[in-house]
C-alpha positions as CSV (number, residue, x, y, z in Angstrom):
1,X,-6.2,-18.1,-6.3
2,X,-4.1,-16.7,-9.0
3,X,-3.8,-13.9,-11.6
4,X,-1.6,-12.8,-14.6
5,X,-0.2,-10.0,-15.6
6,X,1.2,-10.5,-19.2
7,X,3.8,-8.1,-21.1
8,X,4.0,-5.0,-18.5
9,X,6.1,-2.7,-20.2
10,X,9.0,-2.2,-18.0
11,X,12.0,-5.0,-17.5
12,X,12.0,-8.0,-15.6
13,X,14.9,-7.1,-13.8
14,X,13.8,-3.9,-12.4
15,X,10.3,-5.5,-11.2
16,X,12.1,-8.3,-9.2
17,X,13.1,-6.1,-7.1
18,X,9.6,-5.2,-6.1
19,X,8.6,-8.2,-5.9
20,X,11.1,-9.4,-4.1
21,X,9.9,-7.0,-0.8
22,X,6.3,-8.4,-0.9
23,X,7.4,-12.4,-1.6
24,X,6.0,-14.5,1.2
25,X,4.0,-12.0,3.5
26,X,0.5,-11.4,3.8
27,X,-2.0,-9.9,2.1
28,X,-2.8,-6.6,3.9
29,X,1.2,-6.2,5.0
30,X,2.3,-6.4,1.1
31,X,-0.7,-3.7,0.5
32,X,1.0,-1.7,3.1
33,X,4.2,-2.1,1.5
34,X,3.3,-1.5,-2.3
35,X,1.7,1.9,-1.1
36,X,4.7,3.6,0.1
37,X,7.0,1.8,-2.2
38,X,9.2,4.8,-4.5
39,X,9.0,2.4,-7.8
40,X,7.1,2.6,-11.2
41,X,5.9,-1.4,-10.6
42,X,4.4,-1.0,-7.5
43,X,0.9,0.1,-8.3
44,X,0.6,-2.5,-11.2
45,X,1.6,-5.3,-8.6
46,X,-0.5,-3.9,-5.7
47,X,-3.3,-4.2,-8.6
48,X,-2.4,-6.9,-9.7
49,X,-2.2,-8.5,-5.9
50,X,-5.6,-6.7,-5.5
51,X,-7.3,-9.1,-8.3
52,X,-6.2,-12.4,-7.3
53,X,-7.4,-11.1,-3.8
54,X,-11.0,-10.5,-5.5
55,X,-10.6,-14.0,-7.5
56,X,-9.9,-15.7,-3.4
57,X,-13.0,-13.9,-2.7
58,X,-14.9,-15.7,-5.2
59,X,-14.0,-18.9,-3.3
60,X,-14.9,-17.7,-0.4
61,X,-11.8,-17.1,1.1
62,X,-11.1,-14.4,4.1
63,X,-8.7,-11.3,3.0
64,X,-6.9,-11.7,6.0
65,X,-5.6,-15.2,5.8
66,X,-4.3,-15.2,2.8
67,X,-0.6,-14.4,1.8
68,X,1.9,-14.6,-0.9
69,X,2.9,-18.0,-2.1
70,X,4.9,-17.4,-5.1
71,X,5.4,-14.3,-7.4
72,X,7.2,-15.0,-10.5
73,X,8.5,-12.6,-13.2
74,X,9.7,-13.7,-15.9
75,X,10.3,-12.1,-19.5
76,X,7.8,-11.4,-22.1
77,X,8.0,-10.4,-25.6
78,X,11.2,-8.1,-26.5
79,X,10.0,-5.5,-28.9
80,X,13.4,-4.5,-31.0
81,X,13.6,-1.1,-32.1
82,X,16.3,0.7,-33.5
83,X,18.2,4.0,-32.8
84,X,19.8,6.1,-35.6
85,X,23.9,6.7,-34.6
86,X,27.3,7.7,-36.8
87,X,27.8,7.3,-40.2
88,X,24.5,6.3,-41.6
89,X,24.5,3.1,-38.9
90,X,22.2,2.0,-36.6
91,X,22.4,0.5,-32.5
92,X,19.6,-1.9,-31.5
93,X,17.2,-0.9,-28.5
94,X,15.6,-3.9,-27.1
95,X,12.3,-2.8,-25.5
96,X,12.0,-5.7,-22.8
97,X,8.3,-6.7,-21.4
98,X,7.2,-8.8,-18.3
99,X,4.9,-11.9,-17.1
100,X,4.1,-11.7,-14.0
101,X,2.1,-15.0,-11.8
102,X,1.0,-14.3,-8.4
103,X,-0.2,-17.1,-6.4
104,X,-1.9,-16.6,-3.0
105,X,-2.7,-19.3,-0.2
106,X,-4.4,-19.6,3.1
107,X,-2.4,-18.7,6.0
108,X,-1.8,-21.7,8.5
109,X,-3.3,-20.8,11.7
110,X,-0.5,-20.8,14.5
111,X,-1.3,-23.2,17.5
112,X,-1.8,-21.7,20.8
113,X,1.5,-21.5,22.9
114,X,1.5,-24.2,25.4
115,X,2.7,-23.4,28.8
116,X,5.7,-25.2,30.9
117,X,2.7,-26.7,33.5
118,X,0.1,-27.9,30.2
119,X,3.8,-29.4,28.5
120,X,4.4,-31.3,32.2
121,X,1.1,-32.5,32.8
122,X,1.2,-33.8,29.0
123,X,4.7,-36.0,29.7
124,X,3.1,-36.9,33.4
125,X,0.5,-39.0,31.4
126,X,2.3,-40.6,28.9
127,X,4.6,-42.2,31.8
C-alpha cells in the first residue's frame, strides 16, 4: 500500500519536520495529528496518507490496522529563478520541490498478556 506525491512545492527540509511527527504510528492517530498540525504540509500529507489508505482498501485491508511504515522526502526538481540586485547584477533563487513515498503496513496484533499462574502452569509442564 503505497502512494506518491511528486514535486510539492515547498522544501524538503521544511516537510521533514512533518513528517517526522506522523513516522511510525497509526493510521487514525497520524489523522489526528495532521489535523491540528500549525504547518503548510500538513493537509497535503494527511491527503496524501488518506490515498494510500484508499489504495489499502482496495486490498481489502482494515483502516484501523494499518500504520506508517516509512515516509520518505526527498528532493525534486529545483526550479532556478533569478532576483534583480545592485548594479545591473543578479542573486540566484532556487525554488526547491519535494517527493514524497508513504508506505503503510498491517499492524501486528499484540498477544494477550499472560498471567504469573498461566506462565507457572506453562514451566510446571515442561519439567
Amino acid at each position: 500500500m503505497r502512494a506518491f506525491l511528486k514535486n510539492y512545492r515547498q522544501s524538503p527540509r521544511k516537510v521533514r519536520l512533518v513528517a517526522n511527527v506522523i513516522k511510525g504510528r497509526s493510521v487514525p492517530q497520524a489523522i489526528a495529528e495532521l489535523d491540528f498540525l500549525a504547518k503548510r504540509a500538513g493537509l497535503p500529507l494527511k491527503k496524501l496518507l488518506l490515498s494510500a489508505v484508499a489504495n489499502a482498501k482496495q486490498a481489502g485491508v482494515d483502516k484501523e490496522n494499518l500504520m506508517i511504515k516509512e515516509l520518505l522526502v526527498n528532493q525534486g526538481v529545483t526550479m532556478k529563478r533569478m532576483m534583480p540586485a545592485a548594479m545591473g547584477s543578479g542573486h540566484r533563487i532556487n525554488k526547491r520541490t519535494s517527493n514524497i513515498t508513504l508506505i503503510l503496513a498491517e499492524q501486528a496484533k499484540p498477544e494477550a498478556r499472560k498471567t504469573k499462574s498461566e506462565k507457572i502452569t506453562k514451566l510446571k509442564k515442561k519439567v
